[in-house]
N, C-alpha and C positions, 0 to 999 in steps of 0.2 A: 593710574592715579587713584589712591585712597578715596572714596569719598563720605562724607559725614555721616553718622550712624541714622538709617532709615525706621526708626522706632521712635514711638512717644516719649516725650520724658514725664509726663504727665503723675504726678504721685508717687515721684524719687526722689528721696531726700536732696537735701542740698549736694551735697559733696556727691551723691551718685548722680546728678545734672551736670556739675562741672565734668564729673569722670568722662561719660558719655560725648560730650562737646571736644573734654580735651585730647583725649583716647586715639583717634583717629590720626590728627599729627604725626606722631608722636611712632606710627605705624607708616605714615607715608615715604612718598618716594623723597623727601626733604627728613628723613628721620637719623639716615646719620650722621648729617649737619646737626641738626636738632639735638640728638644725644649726643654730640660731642661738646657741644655747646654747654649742654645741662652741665656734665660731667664737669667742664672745666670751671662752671660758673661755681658751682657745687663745693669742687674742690680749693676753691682761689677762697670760701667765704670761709672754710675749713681754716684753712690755711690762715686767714686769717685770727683765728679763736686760735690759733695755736703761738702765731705772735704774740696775742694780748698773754697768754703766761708766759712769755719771755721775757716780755717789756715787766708783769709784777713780779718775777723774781728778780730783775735788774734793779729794781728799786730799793728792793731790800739790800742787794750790795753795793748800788752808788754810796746811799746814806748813811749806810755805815762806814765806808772808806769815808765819809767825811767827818764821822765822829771819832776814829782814830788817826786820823790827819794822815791817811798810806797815800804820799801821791802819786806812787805808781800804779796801785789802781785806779784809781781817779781817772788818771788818764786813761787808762788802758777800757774803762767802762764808759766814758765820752768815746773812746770810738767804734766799742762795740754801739751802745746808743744809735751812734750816728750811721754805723749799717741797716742795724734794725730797722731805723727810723725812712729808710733810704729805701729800702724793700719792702715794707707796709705801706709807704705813698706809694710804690708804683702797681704792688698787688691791687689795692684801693680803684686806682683806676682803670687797670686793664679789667678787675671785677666788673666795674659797672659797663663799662663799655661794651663788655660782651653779653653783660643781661641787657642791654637795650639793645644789640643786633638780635640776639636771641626772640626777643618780643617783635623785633620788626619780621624776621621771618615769620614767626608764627602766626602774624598778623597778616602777612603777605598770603599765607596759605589760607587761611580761613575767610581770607575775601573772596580769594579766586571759588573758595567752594560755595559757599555762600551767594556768590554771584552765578556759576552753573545752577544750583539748585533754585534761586529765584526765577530765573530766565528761563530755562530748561524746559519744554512742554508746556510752554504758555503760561507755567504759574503762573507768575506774575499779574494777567489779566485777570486770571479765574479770583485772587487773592481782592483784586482791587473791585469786582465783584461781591464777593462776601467779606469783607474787609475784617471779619473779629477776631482780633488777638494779632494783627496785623499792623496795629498803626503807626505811622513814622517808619516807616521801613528803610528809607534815608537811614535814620539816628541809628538803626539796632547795626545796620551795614558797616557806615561808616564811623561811629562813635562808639557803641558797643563791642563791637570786635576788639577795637584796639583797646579800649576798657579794662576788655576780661583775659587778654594777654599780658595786658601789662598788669593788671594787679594779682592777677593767680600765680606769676612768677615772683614779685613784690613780696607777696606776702606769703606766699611758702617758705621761702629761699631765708625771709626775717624769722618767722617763724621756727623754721630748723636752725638756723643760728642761734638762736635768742637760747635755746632748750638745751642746746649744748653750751651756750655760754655758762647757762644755770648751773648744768651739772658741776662742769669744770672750776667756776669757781665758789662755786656754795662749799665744796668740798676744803677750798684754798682756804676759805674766808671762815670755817668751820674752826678747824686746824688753826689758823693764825689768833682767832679772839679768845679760846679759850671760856675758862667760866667766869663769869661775875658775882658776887655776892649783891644784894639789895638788903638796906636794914629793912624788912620786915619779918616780925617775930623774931624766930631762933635765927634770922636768916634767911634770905629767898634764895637757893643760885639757880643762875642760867646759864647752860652749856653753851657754847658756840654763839655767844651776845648781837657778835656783829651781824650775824648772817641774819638773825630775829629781828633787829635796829634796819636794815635794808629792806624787811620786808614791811616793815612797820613806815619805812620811808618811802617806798615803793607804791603804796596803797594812799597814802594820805598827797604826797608832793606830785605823783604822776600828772595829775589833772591840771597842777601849772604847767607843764613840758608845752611848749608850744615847739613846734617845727619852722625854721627861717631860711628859707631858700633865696637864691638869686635868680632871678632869670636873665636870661638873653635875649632881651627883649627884640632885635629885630631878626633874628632867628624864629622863636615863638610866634611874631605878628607874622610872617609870611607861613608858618605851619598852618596858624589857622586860618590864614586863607585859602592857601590847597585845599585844607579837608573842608571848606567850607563851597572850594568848587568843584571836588569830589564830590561833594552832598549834593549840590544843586543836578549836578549830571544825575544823579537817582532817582532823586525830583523829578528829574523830567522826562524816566522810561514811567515813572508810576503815574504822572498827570497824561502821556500818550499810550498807556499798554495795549490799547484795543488800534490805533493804528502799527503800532509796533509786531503785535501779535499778528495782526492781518498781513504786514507783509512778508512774514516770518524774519524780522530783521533781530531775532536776538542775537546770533555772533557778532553782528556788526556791532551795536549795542554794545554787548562784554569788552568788546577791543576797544573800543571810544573810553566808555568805563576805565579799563587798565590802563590807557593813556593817561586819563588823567590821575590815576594814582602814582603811578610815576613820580609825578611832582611830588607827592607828599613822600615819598622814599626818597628819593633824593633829597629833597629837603630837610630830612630826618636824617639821615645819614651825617649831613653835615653838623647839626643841634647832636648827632653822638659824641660826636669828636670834641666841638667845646663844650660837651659834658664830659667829658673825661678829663679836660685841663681843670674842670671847676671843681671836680672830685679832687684830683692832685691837689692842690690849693688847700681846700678844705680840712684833708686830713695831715697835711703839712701843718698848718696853722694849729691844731688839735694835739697835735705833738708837741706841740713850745706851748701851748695853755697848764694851768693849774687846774684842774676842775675836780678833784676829789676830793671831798669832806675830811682833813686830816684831823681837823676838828674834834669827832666820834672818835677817834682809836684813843687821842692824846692825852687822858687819866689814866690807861695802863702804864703808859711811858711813865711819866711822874712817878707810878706808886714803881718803879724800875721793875715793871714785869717783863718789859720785850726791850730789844734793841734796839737803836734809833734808828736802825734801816727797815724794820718791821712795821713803823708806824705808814708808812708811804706801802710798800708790800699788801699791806690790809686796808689803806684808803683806794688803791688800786682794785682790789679784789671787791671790794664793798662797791666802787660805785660800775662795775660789772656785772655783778650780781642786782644790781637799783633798776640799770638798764634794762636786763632781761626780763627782770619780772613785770616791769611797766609797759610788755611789748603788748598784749593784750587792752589795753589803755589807749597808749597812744594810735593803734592802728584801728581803732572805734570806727573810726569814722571808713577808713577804706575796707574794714570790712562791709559796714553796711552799704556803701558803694557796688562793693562784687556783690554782694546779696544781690541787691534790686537791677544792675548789668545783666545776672546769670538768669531773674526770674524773664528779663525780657526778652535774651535770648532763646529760651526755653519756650517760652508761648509762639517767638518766630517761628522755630525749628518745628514747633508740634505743627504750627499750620501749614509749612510747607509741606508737610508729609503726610496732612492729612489733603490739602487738593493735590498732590500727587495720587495719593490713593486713590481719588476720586475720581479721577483722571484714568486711569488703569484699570478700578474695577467694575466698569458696564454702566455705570450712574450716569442717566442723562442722556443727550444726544451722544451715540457714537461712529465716530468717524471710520469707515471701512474701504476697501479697493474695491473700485468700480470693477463690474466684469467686462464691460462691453466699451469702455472708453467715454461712455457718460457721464454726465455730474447729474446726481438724482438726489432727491430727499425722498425716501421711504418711513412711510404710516408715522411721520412725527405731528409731534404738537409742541409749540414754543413755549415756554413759560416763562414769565420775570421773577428774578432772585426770588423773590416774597412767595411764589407758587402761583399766580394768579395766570389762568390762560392768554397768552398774546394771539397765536393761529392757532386755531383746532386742528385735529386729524388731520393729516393731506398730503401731497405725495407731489412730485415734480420731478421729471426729466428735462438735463438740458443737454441738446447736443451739439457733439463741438464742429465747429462751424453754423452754425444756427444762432443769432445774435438776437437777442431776448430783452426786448421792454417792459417793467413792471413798476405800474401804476397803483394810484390806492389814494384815500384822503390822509391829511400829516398825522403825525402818531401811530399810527394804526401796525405798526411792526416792519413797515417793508427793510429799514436797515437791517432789525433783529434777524430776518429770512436772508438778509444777505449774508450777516453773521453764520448764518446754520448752514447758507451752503457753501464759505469757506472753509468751515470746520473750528470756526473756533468758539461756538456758543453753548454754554454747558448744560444751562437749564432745560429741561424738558423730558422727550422720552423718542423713539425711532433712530434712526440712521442714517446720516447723511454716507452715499459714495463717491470717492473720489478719484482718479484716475490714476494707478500709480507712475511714480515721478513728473504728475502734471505740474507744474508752475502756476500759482494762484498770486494775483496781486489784487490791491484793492486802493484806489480812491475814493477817500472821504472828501466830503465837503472843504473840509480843511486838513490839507495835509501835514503828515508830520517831517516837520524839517528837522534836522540834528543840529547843532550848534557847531561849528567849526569851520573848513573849507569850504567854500562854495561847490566845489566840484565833488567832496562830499554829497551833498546835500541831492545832488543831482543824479546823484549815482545811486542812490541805496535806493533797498536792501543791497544792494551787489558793493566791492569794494571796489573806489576813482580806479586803484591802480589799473583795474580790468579793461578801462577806457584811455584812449590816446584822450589829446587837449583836443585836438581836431572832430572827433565824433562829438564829446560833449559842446565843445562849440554849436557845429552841425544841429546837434538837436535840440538845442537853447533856441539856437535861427528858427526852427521849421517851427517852434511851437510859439513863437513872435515874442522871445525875449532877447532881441540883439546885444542890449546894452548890458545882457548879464555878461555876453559870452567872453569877453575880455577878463571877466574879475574870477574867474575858476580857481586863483588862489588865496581870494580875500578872505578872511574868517570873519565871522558874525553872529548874531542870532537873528538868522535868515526870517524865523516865524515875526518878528517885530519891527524887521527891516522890511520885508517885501508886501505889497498889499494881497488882500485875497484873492482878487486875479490873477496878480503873478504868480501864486504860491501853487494856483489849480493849473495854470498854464506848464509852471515848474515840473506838474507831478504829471502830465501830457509827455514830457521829455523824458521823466526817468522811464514812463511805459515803454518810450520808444526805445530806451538803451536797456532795458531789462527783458522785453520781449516774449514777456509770460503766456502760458496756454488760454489763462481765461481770466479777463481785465476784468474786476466790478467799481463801475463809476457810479458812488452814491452821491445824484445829483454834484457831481464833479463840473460841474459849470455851471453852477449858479449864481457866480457871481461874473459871468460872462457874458456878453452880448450875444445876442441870435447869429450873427455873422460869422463870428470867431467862433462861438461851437460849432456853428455846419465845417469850418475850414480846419478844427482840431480834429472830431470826428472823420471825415474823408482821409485827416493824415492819419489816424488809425490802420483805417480800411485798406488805405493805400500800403501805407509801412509794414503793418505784420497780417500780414493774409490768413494764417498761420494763428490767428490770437479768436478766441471767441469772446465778443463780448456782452455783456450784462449789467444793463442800467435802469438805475431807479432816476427818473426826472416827469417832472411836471409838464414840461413844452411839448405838445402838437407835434412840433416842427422835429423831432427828435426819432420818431415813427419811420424814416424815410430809409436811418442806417440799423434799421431792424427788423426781424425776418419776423419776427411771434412777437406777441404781447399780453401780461397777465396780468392782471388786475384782483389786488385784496380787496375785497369787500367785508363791511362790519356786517354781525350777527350775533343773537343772545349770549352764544356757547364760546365766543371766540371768532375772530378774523379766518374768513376761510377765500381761500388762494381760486380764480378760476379764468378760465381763458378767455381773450378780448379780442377783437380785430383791431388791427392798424388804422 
């Protein structure tokens, strides 16, 4: 798979940021769809600029069969008319129909990358971390994307129309009006009048042109509620990234994510198709209107300089030439739309690439393979985003099977050192190691639920599929939540349905169905009773023998299921780490 260009865009002109952004597509494993697509759209809008001078040379010989009264032509050009007219409605629509598949793929593509590259290596934590040039990351995903596909094809695709419309009939409209004389002095003439009078039209009336579309409306109401529960789902890796990242749950994450985009593709999908009957319509009706200034030609006709089928020929060609040139006008506003779309994707894209970089090139704590099958922090020192020291210098080994209590007064860093020895805390300087292909899981205080199936919810990071109904049952029972174990198929938002008891009890159960090397419970039962942690702990002990565990909690009583115990202590320089008895 292609994926997005890994370079700055920082002090490239506009049009070399789109380039950059759009470049990559366009090379992907979706590029012959893509190019075929362009191609056809390309050629259907072609195709169409070659109708409208069919349609004004027909004009000129309807209107004259009518000033010689030939009713055989007459007829014979009502049904040529009525082909022509019969093949530009249905070009018209198949056109647009397939620049809006066209945009849905490309939008389809550029999420998927866009979502690997936010997720991918924890960005996403590290970003929410240093958050500048980041914000709304929701909006640039899900509204900007679709934004700068749909308006970079919009307004290209107008654009090369518009400039061939120009050419084609400025030449027509040159050619048809001839010179005019103006009484001033000997005489003023002007070559080619009308094409001067269009442009003169063009410049002054543009700025009335207003655009009047229909919508569908309950089509359009359920689009933006999709993208509106696509966004929320975005929301809510960026309000949990740091339980997210701890339990390395970004696939599952991206797959949740693509579920819910689903909806808005199928939804869209369907808003294509009655956009294509409302295109038909539109330029059906467009056909039977009058809308050309016949007005302007109609003093050469009187002084009998042209034929009476020349005056429709040149109000044809005139109001072609009106259009084109007021394309830069009317799309004002969707330009400065993609402007300010591309400038935010642009500061996205920089900042994903630069904590990528960050990430890869030695900055910070970095994460390395244990040699001996330990989990160590070597000669680091912690620091918060700002620079300011959390732990000094210090060093810790933890070995597996050796379950480790670590104590300290609140604030003082003990989460941040939990952070460091999962591996996913960037600030600072030394080395955390880690065992390779060890299993690292972490409960927080509050865990992170996912919005959807219960049995979801209970599963992750791993995917429900990987468990029967009967295990997660099982381990709902052992961690004392019975009355969940029946609803494994209800959907919710678990985090505001369940209390924080349940939520820690909850996250007791996925331990048990994930079965990781080395559990960190940060203060993961504190909103539990003394009773039910000694009887959740034991089912630890009991269930994964096999698991080492590592807790930060306040209670006494907590010392009994652990071998060591370390305690932070404050100092001038920094929190430094040192060892306690039980």
């Amino acid at each position: 798979m292609t994926a997005l260009s890994h370079v700055s865009l920082a002090g490239r002109s506009t049009l070399g940021k789109a380039w950059a952004i759009a470049k990559p597509y366009w090379s992907s494993e979706d590029r012959w769809i893509a190019r075929g697509l362009l191609a056809s759209v390309i050629g259907l809008a072609l195709f169409m600029v070659y109708m409208d001078v069919l349609f004004n040379s027909w004009y000129k010989d309807f209107y004259n069969a009518l000033e010689k009264k030939n009713e055989e032509d007459f007829w014979t050009l009502i049904l040529w008319f009525s082909f022509l007219a019969a093949v530009y409605i249905m070009v018209a629509g198949y056109n647009r129909y397939l620049n809006l598949l066209l945009q849905l793929r490309w939008r389809r593509w550029l999420t998927d990358q866009y979502l690997e590259g936010w997720l991918k290596d924890r960005v996403h934590y590290r970003l929410e971390l240093k958050s500048a040039g980041t914000d709304n990351v929701d909006q640039r995903i899900q509204e900007d994307l679709k934004d700068f596909a749909g308006l970079t094809l919009s307004l290209g695709l107008d654009f090369m129309s518009s400039v061939v419309t120009f050419v084609t009939f400025a030449n027509i409209l040159w050619t048809l009006s001839g010179p005019i004389t103006l009484p001033i002095g000997d005489g003023f003439v002007i070559h080619g009048y009308m094409m001067w009078v269009a442009v003169v039209y063009a410049v002054v009336g543009s700025w009335l042109t207003q655009k009047v579309g229909a919508a569908l409306t309950g089509l359009n109401f359920n689009q933006q509620r999709y993208e509106a529960d696509f966004r929320f789902g975005l929301i809510r890796v960026r309000e949990n990234a740091e339980s997210i990242a701890a339990y390395a749950g970004e696939p599952d994450e991206k797959r949740n994510l693509m579920r819910r985009f689903q909806d808005v593709w199928q939804n869209f999908l369907r808003l294509m198709i009655y956009s294509k009957r409302l295109t038909w319509f539109q330029f059906g009706y467009q056909q039977l209107a009058i809308i050309f200034p016949i007005v302007v030609v109609a003093p050469r006709y009187f002084l009998g300089k042209i034929e009476f089928g020349v005056i429709f020929q040149t109000s044809s060609a005139f109001g072609q030439v009106q259009r084109a040139l007021s394309w830069f006008v009317t799309a004002y506003g969707e330009i400065a739309q993609w402007r300010a779309t591309l400038n935010r994707l642009t500061t996205f894209h920089d900042a994903l690439e630069d904590a990528r970089q960050q990430t890869r090139s030695g900055e910070g704590i970095q994460r390395m393979r244990a040699p001996d099958g330990a989990l160590a922090l070597r000669d680091a020192t912690l620091r918060l985003p700002t620079g300011d020291t959390l732990l000094g210098r210090t060093g810790v080994t933890l070995k597996p099977g050796e379950h480790t209590l670590i104590t300290g007064p609140s604030g003082i860093g003990k989460s941040t050192l939990f952070r460091a020895l999962s591996g996913i805390w960037p600030f600072g300087e030394g080395t955390v190691e880690v065992p390779e292909g060890a299993r690292l899981m972490f409960l927080p205080q509050q865990p992170y639920l996912p919005i959807g199936p219960l049995r979801d919810a209970v599963a992750y990071p791993a995917f429900s599929e990987a468990f029967g109904d009967d295990v997660l049952q099982e381990a709902l029972r052992a961690c004392q939540l019975p009355a969940l174990a029946p609803r494994l198929d209800e959907s919710d938002h678990w985090a505001h349905r369940l209390s924080i008891g349940e939520q820690q009890r909850l996250a007791f159960a996925r331990a048990l169905l994930n079965k990781p090397d080395w559990l960190f419970l940060d203060e993961a039962t504190s909103a539990l009773d003394e009773a039910t942690e000694q009887k959740l702990y034991s089912l630890l002990r009991e269930r994964l023998p096999n698991t080492t565990l590592v807790s930060i909690a306040h209670r006494a009583s907590l010392a009994r299921h652990h071998d060591r115990r370390l305690e932070i202590v404050p100092e001038a320089s920094g929190a430094r780490l040192v060892e306690g008895a039980l």
